[in-house]
C-alpha positions as CSV (number, residue, x, y, z in Angstrom):
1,X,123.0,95.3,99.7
2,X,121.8,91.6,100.0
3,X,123.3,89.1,102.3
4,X,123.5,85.8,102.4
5,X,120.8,84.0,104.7
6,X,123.2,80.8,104.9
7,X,127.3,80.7,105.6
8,X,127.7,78.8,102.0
9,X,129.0,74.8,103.0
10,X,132.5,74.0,102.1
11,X,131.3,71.4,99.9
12,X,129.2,74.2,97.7
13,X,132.6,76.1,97.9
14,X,134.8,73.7,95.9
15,X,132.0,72.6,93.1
16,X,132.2,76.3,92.4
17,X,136.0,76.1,92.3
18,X,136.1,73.0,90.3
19,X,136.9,74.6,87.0
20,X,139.5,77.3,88.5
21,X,142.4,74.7,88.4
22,X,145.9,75.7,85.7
23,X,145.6,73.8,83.1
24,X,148.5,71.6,81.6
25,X,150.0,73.0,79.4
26,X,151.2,70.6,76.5
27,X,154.3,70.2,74.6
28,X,155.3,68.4,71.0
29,X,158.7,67.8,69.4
30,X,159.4,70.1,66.5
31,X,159.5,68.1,63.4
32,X,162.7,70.4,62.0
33,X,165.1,70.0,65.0
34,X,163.3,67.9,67.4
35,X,163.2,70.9,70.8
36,X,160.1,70.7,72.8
37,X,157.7,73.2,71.7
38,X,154.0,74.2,72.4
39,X,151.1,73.4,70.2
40,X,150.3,75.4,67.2
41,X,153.4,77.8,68.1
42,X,156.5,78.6,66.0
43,X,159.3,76.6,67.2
44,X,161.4,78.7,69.9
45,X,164.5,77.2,68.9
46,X,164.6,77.4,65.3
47,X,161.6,79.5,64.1
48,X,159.9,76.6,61.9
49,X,156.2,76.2,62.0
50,X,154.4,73.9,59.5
51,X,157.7,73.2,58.1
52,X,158.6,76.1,57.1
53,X,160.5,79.2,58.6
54,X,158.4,81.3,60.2
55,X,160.8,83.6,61.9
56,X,164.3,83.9,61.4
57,X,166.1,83.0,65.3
58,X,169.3,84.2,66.4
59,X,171.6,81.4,68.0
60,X,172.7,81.9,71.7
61,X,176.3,81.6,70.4
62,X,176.3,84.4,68.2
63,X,174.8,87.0,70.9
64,X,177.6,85.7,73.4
65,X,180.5,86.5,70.7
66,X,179.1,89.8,70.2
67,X,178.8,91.4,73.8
């Protein structure tokens, strides 16, 4: 199996870790009821995408009343 000659510097290290940071992840207001939301994503709140509904969301109140 080959080793390495040279312990690698920590400066070598972190340019090879440069690109392993999270990345941000970015929110817009839902044009139908304003909730932050990610991009290109049906609203969680209200189930709009593109202005129209998408998926049909149950409201918090109504699963509260029922249990």
């Amino acid at each position: 199996m080959a080793v390495p000659k040279k312990r690698t510097s920590k400066s070598k290290r972190d340019m090879r870790r440069s690109h392993h940071a999270l990345e941000q992840r970015f929110t817009v207001l839902c044009s139908n009821c304003g909730a932050p939301k990610q991009r290109h994503r049906v609203c969680p709140s209200c189930g709009f995408y593109r202005g129209r509904l998408v998926k049909v969301v149950e409201s918090k109140n109504a699963e509260s009343a029922s249990a």
